[in-house]
VEXFINU-885665 format. One line per 3 residues: their letters; for each residue x, y, z of C-alpha. Coordinates in Angstrom, 1 decimal. Layout:
<atoms>
A	X,Y,Z  ... .
</atoms>
This chain:
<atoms>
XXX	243.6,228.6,110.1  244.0,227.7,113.9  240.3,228.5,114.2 .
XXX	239.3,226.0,111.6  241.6,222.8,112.6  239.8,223.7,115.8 .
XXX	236.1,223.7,114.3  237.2,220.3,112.1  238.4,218.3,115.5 .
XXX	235.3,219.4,117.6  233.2,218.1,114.1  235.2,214.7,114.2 .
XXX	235.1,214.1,117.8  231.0,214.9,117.9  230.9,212.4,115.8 .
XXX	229.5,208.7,117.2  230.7,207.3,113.8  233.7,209.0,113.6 .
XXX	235.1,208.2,116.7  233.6,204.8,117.6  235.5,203.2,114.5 .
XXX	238.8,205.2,114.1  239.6,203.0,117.4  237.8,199.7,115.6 .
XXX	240.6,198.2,113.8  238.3,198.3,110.7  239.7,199.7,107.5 .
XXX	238.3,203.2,108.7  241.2,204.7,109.8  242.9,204.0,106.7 .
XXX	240.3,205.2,104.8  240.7,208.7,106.8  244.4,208.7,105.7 .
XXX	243.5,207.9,102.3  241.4,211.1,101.9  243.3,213.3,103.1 .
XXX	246.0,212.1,101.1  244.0,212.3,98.2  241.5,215.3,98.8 .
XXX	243.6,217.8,100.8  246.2,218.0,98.0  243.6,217.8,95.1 .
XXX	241.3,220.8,96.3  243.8,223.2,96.7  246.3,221.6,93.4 .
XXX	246.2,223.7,90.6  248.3,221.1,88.9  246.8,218.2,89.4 .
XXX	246.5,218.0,85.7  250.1,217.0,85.0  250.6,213.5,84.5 .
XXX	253.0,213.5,87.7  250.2,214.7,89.3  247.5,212.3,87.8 .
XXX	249.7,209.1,88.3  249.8,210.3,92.2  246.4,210.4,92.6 .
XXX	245.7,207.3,90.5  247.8,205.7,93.1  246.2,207.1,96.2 .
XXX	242.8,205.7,94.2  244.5,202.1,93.8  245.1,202.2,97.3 .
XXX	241.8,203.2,98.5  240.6,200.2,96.5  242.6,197.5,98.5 .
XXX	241.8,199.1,101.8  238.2,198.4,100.8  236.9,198.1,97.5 .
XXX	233.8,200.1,97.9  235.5,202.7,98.7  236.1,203.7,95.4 .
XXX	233.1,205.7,95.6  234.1,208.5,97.4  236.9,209.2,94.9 .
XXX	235.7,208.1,91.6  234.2,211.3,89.7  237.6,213.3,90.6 .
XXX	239.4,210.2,89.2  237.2,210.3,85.9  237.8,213.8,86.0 .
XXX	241.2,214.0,85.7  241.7,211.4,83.4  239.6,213.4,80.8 .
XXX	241.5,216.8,81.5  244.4,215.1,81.6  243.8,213.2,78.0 .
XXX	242.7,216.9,76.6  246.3,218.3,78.7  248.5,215.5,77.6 .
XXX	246.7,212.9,75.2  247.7,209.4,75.0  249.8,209.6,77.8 .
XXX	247.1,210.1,80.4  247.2,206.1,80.0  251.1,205.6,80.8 .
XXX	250.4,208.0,84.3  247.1,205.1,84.7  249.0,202.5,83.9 .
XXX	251.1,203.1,86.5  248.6,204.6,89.0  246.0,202.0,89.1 .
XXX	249.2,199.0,89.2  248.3,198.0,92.9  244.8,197.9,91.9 .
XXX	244.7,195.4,89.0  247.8,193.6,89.9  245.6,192.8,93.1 .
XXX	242.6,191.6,91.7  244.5,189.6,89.1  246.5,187.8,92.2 .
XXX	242.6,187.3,93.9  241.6,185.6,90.6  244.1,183.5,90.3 .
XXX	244.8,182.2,93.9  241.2,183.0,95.5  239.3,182.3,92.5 .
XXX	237.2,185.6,92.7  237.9,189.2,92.9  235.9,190.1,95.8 .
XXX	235.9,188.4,99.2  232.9,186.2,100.7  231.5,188.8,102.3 .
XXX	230.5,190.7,99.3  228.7,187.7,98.2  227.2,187.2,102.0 .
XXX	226.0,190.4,103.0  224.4,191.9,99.6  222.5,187.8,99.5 .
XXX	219.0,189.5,100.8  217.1,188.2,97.8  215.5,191.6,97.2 .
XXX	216.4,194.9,96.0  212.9,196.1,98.3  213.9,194.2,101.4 .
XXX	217.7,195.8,101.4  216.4,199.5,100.9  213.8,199.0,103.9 .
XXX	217.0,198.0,105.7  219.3,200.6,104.7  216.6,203.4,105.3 .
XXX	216.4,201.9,109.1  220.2,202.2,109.2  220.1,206.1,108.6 .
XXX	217.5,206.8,110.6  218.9,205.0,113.1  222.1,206.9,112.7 .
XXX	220.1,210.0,112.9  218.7,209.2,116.2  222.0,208.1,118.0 .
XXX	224.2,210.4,115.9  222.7,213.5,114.0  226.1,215.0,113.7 .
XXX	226.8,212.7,111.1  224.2,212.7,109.0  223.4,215.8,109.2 .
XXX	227.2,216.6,108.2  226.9,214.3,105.1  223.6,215.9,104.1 .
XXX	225.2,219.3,104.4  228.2,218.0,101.8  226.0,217.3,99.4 .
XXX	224.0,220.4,99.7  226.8,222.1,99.0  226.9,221.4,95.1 .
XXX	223.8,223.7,94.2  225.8,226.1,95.6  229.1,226.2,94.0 .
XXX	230.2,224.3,91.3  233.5,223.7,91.9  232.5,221.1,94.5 .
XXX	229.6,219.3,92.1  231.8,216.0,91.9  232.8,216.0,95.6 .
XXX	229.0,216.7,96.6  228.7,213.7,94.1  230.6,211.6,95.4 .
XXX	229.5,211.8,99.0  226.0,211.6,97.4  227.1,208.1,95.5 .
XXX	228.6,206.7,98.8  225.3,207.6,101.2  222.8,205.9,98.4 .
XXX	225.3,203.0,97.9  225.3,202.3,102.2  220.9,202.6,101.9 .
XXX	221.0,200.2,98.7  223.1,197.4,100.3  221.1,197.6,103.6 .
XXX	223.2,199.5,106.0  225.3,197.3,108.4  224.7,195.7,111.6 .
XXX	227.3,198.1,113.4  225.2,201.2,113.5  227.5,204.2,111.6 .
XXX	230.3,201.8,110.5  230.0,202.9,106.5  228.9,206.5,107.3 .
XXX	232.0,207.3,108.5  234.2,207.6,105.4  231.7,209.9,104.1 .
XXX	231.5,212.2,106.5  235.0,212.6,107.2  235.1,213.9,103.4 .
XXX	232.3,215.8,103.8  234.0,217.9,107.1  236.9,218.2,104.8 .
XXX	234.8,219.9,101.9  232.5,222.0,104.0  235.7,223.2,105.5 .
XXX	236.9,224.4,102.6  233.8,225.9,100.8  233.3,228.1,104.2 .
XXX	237.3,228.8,104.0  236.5,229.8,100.3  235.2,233.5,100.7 .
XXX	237.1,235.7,98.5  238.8,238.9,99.9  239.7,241.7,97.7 .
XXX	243.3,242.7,97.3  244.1,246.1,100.0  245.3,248.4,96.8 .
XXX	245.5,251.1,99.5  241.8,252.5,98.6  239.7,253.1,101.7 .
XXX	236.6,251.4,100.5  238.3,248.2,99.2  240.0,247.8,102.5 .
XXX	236.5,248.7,104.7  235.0,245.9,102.2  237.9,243.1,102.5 .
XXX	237.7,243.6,106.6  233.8,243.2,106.5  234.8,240.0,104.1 .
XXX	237.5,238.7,107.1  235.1,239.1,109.5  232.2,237.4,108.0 .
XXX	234.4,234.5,107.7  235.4,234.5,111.4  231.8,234.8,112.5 .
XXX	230.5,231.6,110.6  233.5,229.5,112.6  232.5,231.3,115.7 .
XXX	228.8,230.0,115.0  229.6,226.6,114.2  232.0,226.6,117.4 .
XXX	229.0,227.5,119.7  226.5,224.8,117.9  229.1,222.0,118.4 .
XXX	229.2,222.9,122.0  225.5,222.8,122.4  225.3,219.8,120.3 .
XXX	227.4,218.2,122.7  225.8,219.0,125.6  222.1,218.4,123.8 .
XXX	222.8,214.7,122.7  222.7,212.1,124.9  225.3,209.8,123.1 .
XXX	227.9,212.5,122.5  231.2,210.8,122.2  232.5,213.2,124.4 .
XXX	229.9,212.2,127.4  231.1,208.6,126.7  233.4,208.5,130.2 .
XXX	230.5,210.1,131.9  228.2,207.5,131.0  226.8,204.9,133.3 .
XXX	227.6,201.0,132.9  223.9,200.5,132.7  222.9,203.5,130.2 .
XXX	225.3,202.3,127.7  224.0,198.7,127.8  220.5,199.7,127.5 .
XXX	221.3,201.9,124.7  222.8,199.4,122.6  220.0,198.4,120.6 .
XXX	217.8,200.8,118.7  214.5,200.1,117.5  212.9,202.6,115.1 .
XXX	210.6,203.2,112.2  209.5,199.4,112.5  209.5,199.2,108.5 .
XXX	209.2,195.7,108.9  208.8,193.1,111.3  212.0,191.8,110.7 .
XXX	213.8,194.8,109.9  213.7,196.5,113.0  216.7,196.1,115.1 .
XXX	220.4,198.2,114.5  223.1,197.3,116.9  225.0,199.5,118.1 .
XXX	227.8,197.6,118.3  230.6,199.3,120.7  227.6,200.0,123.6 .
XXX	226.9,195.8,122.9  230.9,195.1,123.7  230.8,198.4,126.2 .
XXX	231.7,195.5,129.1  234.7,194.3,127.3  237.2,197.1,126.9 .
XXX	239.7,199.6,128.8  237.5,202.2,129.9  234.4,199.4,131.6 .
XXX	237.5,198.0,133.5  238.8,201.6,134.5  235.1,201.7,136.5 .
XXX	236.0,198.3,138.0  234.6,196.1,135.8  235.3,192.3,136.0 .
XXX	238.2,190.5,133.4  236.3,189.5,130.7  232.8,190.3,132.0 .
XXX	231.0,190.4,128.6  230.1,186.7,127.5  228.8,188.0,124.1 .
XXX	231.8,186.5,122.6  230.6,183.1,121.8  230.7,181.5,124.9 .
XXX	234.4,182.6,125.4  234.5,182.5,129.2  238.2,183.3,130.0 .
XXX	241.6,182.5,128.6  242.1,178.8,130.6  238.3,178.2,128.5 .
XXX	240.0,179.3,124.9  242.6,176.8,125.6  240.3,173.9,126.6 .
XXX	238.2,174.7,123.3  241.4,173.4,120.9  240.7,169.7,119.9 .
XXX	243.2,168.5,117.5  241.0,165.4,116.4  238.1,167.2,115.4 .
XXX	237.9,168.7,112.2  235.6,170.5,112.0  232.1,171.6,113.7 .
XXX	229.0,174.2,112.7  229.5,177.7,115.7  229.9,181.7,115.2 .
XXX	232.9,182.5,113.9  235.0,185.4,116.0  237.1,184.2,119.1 .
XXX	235.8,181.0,119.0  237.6,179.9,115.7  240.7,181.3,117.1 .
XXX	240.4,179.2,120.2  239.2,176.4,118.2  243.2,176.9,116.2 .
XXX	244.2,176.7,112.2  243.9,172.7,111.7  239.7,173.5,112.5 .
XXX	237.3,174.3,109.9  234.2,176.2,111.9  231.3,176.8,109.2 .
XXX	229.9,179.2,110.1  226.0,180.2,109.7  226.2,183.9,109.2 .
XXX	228.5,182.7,106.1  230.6,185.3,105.5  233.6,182.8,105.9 .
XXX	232.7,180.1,103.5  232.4,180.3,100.1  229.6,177.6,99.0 .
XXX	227.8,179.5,101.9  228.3,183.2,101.2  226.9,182.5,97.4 .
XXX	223.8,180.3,98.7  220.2,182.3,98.8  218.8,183.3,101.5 .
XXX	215.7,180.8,102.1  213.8,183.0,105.4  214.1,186.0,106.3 .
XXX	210.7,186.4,108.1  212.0,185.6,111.8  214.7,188.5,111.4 .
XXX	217.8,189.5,110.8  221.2,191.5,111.9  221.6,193.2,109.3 .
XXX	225.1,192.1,107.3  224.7,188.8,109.1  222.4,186.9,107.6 .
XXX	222.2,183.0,108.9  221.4,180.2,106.0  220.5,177.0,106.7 .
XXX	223.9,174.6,106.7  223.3,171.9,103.8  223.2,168.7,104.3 .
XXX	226.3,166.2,104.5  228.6,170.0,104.5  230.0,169.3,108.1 .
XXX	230.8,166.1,106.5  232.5,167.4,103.5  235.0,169.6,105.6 .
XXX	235.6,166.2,107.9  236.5,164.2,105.2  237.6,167.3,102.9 .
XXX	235.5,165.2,100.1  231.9,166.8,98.2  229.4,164.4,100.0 .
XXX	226.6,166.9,100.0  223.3,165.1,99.7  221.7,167.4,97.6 .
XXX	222.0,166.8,94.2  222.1,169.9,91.9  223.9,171.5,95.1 .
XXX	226.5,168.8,94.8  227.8,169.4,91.4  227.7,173.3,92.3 .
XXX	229.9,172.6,95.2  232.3,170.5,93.0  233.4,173.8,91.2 .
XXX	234.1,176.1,94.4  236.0,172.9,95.8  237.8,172.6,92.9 .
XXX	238.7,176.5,92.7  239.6,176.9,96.4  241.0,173.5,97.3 .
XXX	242.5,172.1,94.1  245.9,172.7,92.0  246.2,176.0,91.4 .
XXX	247.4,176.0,87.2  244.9,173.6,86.0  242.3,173.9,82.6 .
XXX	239.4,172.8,84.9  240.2,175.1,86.9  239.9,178.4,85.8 .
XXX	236.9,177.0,83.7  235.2,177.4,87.0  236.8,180.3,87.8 .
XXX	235.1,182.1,85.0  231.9,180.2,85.8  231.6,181.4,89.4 .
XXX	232.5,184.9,88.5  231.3,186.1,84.9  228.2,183.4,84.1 .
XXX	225.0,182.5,86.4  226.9,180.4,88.5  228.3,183.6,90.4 .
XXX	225.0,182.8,92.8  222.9,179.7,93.6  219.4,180.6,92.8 .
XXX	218.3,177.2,93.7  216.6,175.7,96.7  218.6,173.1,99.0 .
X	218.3,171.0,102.1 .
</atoms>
């Protein structure tokens, strides 16, 4: 057992992905907590078909869909799964254990509808805006090759995991879900921070690799010579495939140029040229993935352990220091067009920044995207600000000049800034979020 915990932390900390974003502040380390919460009891419970059993996992499901709703992916054929054995087990009251166990989840999205006025948050409506199915796959295909280049381990982890299904089919919906998750990332385009939304899936697919090469059975000793010589040769076959993956890991490591574990080793000027990779040029406006931690390498703990400068890395808008933030707060203006980030926390709560990468503001996040042809980071995706918006947010009136635009804006102003409990109000909620009007497929100015 020591042996493996040792082979799964040497697999995690090869990992760019892995390690870049459990120290993020993203929803990835929850997401790791999540799974093993869910999948290191579920592989090894034999009585997980009791409805005790199936309302805890319905729950660990639930929460898995408020850390991030896409998430649900990696769990949802084992969810299905047990709902069906546990309806053939236990009958109707499979739906008393997921009435319970799925709770957080709809109570949730019935608060969102209510108070947001939509179930999903801005960026889902910003970042999955490309306009085409063909221009979001050439993306997402960039995104894992470009994962393969910085950070085989990954990949070739999650490729592995799914591999595993034509061999044992005890692991088909696991395989499955991994599978669901890597063609979900290519579908939507991948994300600008190279390895963010691989991550997930290949800490599952460590966890289920371990345990199909853990799997080997060994005959019981019954005190007959040949059934013992055959259960050693079994125990040591085992030991020899850990030992083997123990001495690729190494070599891996030493092989790669952008191990994690090289990362202290790493010149100042190595990681900043190595923060942009360009690859596979699919497109001429779908070349570029950022890695984003080598892009803010200047900005944390271990650049200023080298002696780097306070706040060397101006990438943050303009941000220059702290006395800067400060001078940035204007109390009488109420709003302004900038990048979002530090700036609109320097810029305080009583200012309304709009955004152009959208993902804040939700007339914004549901317009289409007009040009793409200059280029793109890819889950930032800049739209062109309508005209008499700034105005709008000054005067917190609709005074866009654009007609059909107007009376689309109307509804959205009415769901996010009027009463809550009012007719005309969630008349628009269902508009923007089960008619046409859950997109603006118009053009503006």
């Amino acid at each position: 057992m020591t042996m493996g915990y040792t082979i799964i932390i040497a697999t995690l900390f090869s990992s760019k992905a892995f390690v870049e974003y459990t120290s993020s502040g993203l929803e990835n380390t929850l997401a790791y907590l999540i799974i093993v919460l869910f999948y290191t009891n579920y592989l090894q419970d034999d009585s997980r078909y009791y409805l005790k059993k199936t309302m805890f996992y319905f729950l660990v499901f639930s929460f898995a869909f408020l850390n991030r709703q896409d998430s649900l992916l990696l769990f949802i054929f084992p969810v299905l799964e047990l709902f069906y054995r546990g309806y053939k087990k236990s009958g109707y009251k499979i739906l008393y254990s997921a009435f319970i166990g799925f709770s957080p989840a709809y109570l949730w999205l019935l608060f969102s509808i209510i108070y947001f006025g939509s179930p999903f948050p801005n960026s889902y409506y910003a970042k999955l805006s490309l306009g085409s199915n063909l221009v979001a796959l050439k993306q997402g295909i960039n995104f894992v090759l470009s994962v393969l280049v910085t950070d085989p381990i990954t990949i070739l982890v999650i490729i592995s995991a799914i591999c595993i299904m034509f061999f044992s089919r005890k692991y088909l919906f696991y395989s499955l879900c991994i599978l669901l998750s890597f063609v979900y990332v290519i579908h939507t385009g991948g994300d600008f921070m190279g390895g963010r939304f691989l991550s997930s899936p290949f800490f599952l697919s460590v966890i289920v690799i371990m345990n199909f090469l853990s799997e080997k059975k060994i005959p019981k000793s019954n005190g007959n010579k040949a059934t013992r010589r055959k259960s050693s040769r079994s125990l040591n076959f085992i030991k020899k495939r850990k030992y083997a993956l123990i001495y690729v890991i190494v070599i891996y490591n030493i092989i790669v140029p952008l191990s994690p574990l090289k990362t202290p080793f790493h010149s100042d000027q190595k990681m900043k040229n190595n923060f942009k990779v360009t690859l596979f040029n699919l497109d001429n406006s779908l070349d570029n993935i950022y890695q984003n931690v080598d892009y803010y390498y200047s900005s944390n703990l271990l650049f200023y352990s080298k002696g780097g400068f306070p706040f060397s890395n101006l990438k943050f808008h303009s941000v220059i220091n702290c006395e800067h933030c400060r001078q940035l707060r204007n109390e009488n203006e109420r709003a302004s067009i900038g990048g979002g980030g530090l700036l609109g926390f320097c810029m305080g709560p009583s200012h309304y920044l709009i955004d152009p990468l959208v993902i804040t503001d939700p007339l914004l996040a549901r317009l289409p995207v007009t040009d793409i042809s200059m280029g793109f980071v890819p889950g930032h995706i800049t739209k062109k600000i309508p005209n008499g918006l700034l105005e709008s947010y000054i005067n917190n009136l609709n005074m866009l000049k654009d007609k059909n635009l107007k009376e689309y804006y109307n509804k959205i102003f009415v769901v996010t800034r009027g009463k809550l409990f009012t007719k005309e109000r969630f008349k628009y909620i269902y508009e923007l979020n089960f008619t046409r009007s859950r997109k603006y497929k118009l053009d503006y100015y």
